[in-house]
C-alpha positions in Angstrom: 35.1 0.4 44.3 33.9 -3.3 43.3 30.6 -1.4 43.2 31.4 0.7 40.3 32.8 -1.7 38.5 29.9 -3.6 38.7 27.6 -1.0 37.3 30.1 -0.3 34.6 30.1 -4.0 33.8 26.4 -3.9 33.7 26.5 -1.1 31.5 28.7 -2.6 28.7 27.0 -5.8 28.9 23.1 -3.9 28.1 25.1 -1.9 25.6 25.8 -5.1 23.8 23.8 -7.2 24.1 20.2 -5.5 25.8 19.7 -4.0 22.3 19.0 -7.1 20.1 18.3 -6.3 16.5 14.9 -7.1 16.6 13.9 -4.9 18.9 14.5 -2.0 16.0 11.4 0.0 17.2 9.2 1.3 14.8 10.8 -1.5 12.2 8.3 -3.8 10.1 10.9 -5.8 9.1 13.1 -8.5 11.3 16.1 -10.4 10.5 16.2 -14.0 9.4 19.0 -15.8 11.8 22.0 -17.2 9.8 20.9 -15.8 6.3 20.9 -11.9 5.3 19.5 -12.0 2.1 16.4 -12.5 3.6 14.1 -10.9 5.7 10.5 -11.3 7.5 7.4 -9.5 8.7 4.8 -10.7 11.0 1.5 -10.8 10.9 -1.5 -11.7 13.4 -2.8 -15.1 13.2 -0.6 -16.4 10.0 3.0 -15.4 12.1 6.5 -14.7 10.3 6.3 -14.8 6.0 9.6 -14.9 4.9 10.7 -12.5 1.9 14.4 -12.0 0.0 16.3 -9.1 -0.9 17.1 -7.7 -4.4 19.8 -8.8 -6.0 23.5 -7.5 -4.2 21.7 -6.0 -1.5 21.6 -7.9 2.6 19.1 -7.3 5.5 20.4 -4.9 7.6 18.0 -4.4 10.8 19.5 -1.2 12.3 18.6 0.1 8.6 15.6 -1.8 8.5 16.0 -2.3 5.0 18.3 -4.1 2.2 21.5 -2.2 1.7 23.6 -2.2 -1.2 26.5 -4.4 -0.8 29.6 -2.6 -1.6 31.3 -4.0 -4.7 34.9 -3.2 -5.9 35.3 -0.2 -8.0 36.0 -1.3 -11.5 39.4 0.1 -13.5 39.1 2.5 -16.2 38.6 0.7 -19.3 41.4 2.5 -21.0 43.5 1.9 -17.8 45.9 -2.2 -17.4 44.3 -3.5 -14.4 46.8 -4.0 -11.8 44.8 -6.5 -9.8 44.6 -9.1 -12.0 41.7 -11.1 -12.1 42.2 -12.4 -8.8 40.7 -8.8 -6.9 44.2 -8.4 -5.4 48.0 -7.1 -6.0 50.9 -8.5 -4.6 53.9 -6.3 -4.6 57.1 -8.5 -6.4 59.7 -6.0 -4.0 57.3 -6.0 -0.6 55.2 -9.1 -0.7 52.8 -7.0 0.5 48.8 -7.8 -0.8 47.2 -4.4 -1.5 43.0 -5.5 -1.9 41.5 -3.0 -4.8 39.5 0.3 -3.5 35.8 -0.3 -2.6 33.0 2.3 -3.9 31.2 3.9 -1.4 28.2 5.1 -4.5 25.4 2.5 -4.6 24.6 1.3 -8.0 21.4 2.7 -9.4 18.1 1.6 -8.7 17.0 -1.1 -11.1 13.1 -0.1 -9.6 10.8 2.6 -9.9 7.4 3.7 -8.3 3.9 1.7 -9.4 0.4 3.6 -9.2 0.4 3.4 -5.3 3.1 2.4 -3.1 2.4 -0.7 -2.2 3.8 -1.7 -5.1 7.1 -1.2 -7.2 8.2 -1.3 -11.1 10.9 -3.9 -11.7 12.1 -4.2 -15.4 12.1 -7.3 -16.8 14.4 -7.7 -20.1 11.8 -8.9 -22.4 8.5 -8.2 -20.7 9.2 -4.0 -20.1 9.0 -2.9 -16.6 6.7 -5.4 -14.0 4.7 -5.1 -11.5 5.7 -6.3 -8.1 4.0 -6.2 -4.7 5.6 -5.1 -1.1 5.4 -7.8 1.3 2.8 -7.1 3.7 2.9 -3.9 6.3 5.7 -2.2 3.9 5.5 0.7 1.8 8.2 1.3 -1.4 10.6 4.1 -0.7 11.6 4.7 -4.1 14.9 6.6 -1.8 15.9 3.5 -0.5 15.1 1.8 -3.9 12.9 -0.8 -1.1 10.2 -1.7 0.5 11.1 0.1 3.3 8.7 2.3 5.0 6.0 1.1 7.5 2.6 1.0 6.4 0.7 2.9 8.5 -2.7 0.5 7.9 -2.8 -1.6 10.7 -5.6 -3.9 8.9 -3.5 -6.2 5.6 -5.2 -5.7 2.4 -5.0 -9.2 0.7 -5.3 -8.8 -3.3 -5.6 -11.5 -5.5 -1.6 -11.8 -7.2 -3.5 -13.5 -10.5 -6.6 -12.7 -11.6 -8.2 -13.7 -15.2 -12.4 -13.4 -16.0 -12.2 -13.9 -19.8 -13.6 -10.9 -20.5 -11.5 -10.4 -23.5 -10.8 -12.4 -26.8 -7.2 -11.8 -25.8 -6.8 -13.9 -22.2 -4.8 -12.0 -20.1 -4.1 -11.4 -16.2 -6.2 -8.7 -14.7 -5.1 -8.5 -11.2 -2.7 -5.5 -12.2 0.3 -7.7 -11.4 1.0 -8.4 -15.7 1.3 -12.0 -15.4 2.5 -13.5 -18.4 -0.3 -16.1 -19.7 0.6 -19.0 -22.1 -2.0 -20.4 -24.7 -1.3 -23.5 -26.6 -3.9 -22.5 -28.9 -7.0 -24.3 -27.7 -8.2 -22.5 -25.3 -11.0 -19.7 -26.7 -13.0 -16.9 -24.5 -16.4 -17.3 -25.3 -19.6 -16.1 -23.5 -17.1 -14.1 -20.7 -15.6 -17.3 -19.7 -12.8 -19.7 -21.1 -13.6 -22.8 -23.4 -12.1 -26.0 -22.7 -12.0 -29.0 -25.6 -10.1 -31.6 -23.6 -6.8 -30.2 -25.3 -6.8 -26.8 -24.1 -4.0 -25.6 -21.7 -2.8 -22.2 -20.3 0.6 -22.1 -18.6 1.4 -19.7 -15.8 5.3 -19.6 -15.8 5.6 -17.6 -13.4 5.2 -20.3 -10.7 7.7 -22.4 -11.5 9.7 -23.5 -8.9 8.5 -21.1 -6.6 8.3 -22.0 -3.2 4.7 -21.1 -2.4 5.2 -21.2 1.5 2.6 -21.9 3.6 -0.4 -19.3 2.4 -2.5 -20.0 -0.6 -6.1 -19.6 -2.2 -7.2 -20.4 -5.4 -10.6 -18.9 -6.5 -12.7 -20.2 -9.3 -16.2 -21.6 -10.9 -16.8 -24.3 -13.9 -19.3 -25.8 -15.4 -18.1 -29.3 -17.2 -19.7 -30.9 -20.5 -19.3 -34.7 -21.2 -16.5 -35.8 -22.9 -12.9 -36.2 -22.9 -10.0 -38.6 -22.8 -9.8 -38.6 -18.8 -12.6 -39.4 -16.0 -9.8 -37.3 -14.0 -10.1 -33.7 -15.5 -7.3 -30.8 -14.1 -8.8 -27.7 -13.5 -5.8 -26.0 -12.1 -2.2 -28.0 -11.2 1.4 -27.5 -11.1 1.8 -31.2 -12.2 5.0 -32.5 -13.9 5.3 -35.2 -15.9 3.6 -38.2 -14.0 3.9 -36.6 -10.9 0.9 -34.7 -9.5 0.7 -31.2 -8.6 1.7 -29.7 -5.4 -1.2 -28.2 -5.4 -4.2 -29.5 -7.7 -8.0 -28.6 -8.0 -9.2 -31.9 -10.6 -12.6 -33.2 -11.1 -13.8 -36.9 -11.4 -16.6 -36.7 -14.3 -17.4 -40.2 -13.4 -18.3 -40.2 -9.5 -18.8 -36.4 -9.8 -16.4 -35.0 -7.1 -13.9 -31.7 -6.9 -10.6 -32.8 -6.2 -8.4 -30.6 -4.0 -4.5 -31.7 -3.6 -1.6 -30.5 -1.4 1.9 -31.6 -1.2 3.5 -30.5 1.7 7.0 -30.7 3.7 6.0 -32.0 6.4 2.4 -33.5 5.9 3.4 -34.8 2.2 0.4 -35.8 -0.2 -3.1 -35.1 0.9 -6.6 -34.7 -0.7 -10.1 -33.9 -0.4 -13.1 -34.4 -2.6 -16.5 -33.2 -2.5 -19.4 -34.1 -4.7 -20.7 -31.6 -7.3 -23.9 -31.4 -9.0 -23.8 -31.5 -13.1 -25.5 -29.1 -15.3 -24.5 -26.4 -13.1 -21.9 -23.2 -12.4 -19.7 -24.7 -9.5 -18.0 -22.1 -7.2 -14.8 -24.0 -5.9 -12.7 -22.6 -3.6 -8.9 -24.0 -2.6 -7.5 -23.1 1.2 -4.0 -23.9 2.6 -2.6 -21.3 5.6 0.2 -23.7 7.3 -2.6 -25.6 9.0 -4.9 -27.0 7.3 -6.3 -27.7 4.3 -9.7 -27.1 3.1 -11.7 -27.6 0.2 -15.4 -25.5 -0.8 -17.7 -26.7 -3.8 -20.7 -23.9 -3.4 -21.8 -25.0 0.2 -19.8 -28.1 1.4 -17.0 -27.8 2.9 -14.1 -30.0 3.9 -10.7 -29.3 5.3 -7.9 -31.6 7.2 -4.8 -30.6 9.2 -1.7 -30.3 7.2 1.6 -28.4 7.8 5.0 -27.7 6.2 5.3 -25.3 2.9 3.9 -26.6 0.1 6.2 -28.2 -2.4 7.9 -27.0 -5.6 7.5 -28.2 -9.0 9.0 -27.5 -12.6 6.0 -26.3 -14.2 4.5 -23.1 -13.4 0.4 -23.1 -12.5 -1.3 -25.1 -15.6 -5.1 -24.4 -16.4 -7.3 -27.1 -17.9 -4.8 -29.7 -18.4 -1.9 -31.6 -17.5 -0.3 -34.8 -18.2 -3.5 -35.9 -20.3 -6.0 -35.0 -17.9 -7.7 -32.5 -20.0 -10.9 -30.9 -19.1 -14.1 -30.4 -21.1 -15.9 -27.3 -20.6 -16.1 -23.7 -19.4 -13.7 -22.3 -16.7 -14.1 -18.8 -15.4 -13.1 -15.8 -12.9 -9.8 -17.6 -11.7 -8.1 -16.1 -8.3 -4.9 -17.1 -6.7 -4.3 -15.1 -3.7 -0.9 -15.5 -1.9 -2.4 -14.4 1.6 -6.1 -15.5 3.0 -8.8 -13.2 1.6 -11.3 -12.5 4.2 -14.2 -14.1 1.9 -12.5 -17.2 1.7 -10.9 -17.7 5.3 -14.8 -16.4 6.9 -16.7 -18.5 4.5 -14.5 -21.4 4.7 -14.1 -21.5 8.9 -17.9 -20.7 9.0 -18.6 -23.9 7.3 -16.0 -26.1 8.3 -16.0 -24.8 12.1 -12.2 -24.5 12.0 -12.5 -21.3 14.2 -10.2 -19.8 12.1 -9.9 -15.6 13.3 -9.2 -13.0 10.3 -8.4 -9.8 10.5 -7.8 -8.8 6.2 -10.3 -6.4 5.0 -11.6 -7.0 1.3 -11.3 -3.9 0.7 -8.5 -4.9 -1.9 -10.7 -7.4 -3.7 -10.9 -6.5 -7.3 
């Protein structure tokens, strides 16, 4: 007898508690302990990156995907509400609280299906319907109205997020994502690259106050001309008033050196520089993954051990100025990649011996 109740105990306890949420097989998607709007996905090498729901929706793991949060049914408008504005009714005779009636019907899906599905169509009042990516190893399940279903590709395609070659008179984002781009006027495409008077600024809005987390590469090549208020030029920052960028690729026309800047939780302000040769196309190259930072001007490389996410600023991503350090000259084929692109993370470890593996294919590489 005290045997079968032991196994029965046994039973009850694996019942409970041998199941843990996260091992939902066949789930790409885990929970984040203490906080169900969000969820994460791992990935070889660069571990857990951590995403949020939609609006009204929370993780649920047995799902594996972000439910609808039920929300009260509202009255009929012709009907008196008998609630109240407090969501509850408390009978005068009784005393007894009656809660109002919860819907069961999910509102409709605020997204719809992109050119592939590792991508969905969010609608953005002002800006028409958006382009937004999946997080990594998830497919959109239109369904589901989430990125939901596993992606059967075991190798991460990393993209670049923003991607602008001044190809056009019109300077626009080409990476198929529909970033808005701000001009203050100044800043001309000329020769299939953009022009640069020392006054000339494009604002990426879209970055502001975005935690950037701990993965980031910024892609581009210049070529400066003399001039200028500044010997320190921006190239790319998300400065803010007299505070420097979080992140930050500058220039020093004066002892000819490529600035690279991080700002990070746990590390706090860091920064490279490499020399640069003038009278040249420079191919720079900016590198944080959680670990360290590195820096590439054609074929020198530098990197140092950093950690924490990098920090937040007000301004979005601000391109050839900011806070009077304007540049002089041409700017071209700009790339910010919110992953590690396998060119960047081979080329960089190669040179800088960080012995960094990589398993993303470039196949996604516009």
């Amino acid at each position: 007898m005290l045997l079968q109740t032991l196994v029965l105990v046994l039973f009850y306890v694996y019942k409970s508690f041998g199941q843990p949420d996260s091992m939902n097989v066949g789930c790409a998607l885990q929970a984040v302990p203490s906080n169900d709007k969000l969820y994460r996905v791992y990935i070889p090498i660069r571990g857990y990156l951590t995403f949020h729901c939609p609006p009204n929706t929370r993780f649920n793991n047995h799902t594996c995907v972000c439910d609808w949060i039920e929300n009260p049914e509202l009255p009929s408008p012709t009907t008196p509400n008998p609630f109240g504005s407090g969501g509850s009714f408390t009978d005068g005779m009784t005393g007894r609280t009656t809660q109002p009636p919860k819907s069961t019907t999910k509102p409709p899906c605020n997204l719809r299906p992109a050119r592939d599905r590792h991508y969905y169509e969010e609608y953005i009042y002002g800006f028409d319907w958006q382009e937004r990516q999946c997080p990594i190893g998830t497919l959109y399940n239109h369904d589901r109205c989430a990125c939901h279903d596993i992606d059967t590709v075991l190798e991460a395609i990393c993209r670049p997020e923003l991607w602008l070659n001044f190809d056009e008179k019109i300077i626009k984002d080409e990476a198929g994502s529909n970033i808005p781009i701000g001009n203050n006027g100044n800043v001309i495409s000329a020769s299939n690259a953009g022009r640069f008077d020392g006054t000339g600024t494009l604002t990426i809005w879209r970055y502001a106050n975005v935690d950037m987390g701990i993965t980031l590469s910024i892609n581009l090549r210049f070529y400066d001309f003399p001039g200028g208020v500044s010997d320190e030029q921006v190239l790319v920052s998300n400065c803010y008033g007299r505070r420097l960028g979080s992140v930050e690729i500058a220039i020093n026309t004066f002892d000819k050196e490529v600035i690279f800047r991080a700002d990070t939780s746990m590390s706090g302000p860091q920064e490279i520089r490499i020399p640069y040769q003038e009278k040249t196309w420079k191919n720079v190259t900016f590198l944080y993954d959680g670990k360290t930072l590195s820096g590439k001007v054609d074929d020198q490389t530098q990197s140092m051990p950093m950690k924490g996410n990098l920090g937040t600023r007000f301004n979005g991503f601000l391109l050839g100025s900011c806070n009077g350090r304007g540049f002089v000259g041409y700017i071209d084929d700009v790339r910010l990649y919110r992953c590690t692109p396998i060119r960047n993370a081979g080329a960089i470890s190669s040179a800088a011996g960080l012995g960094m593996e990589n398993t993303l294919t470039n196949g996604g590489l516009v």
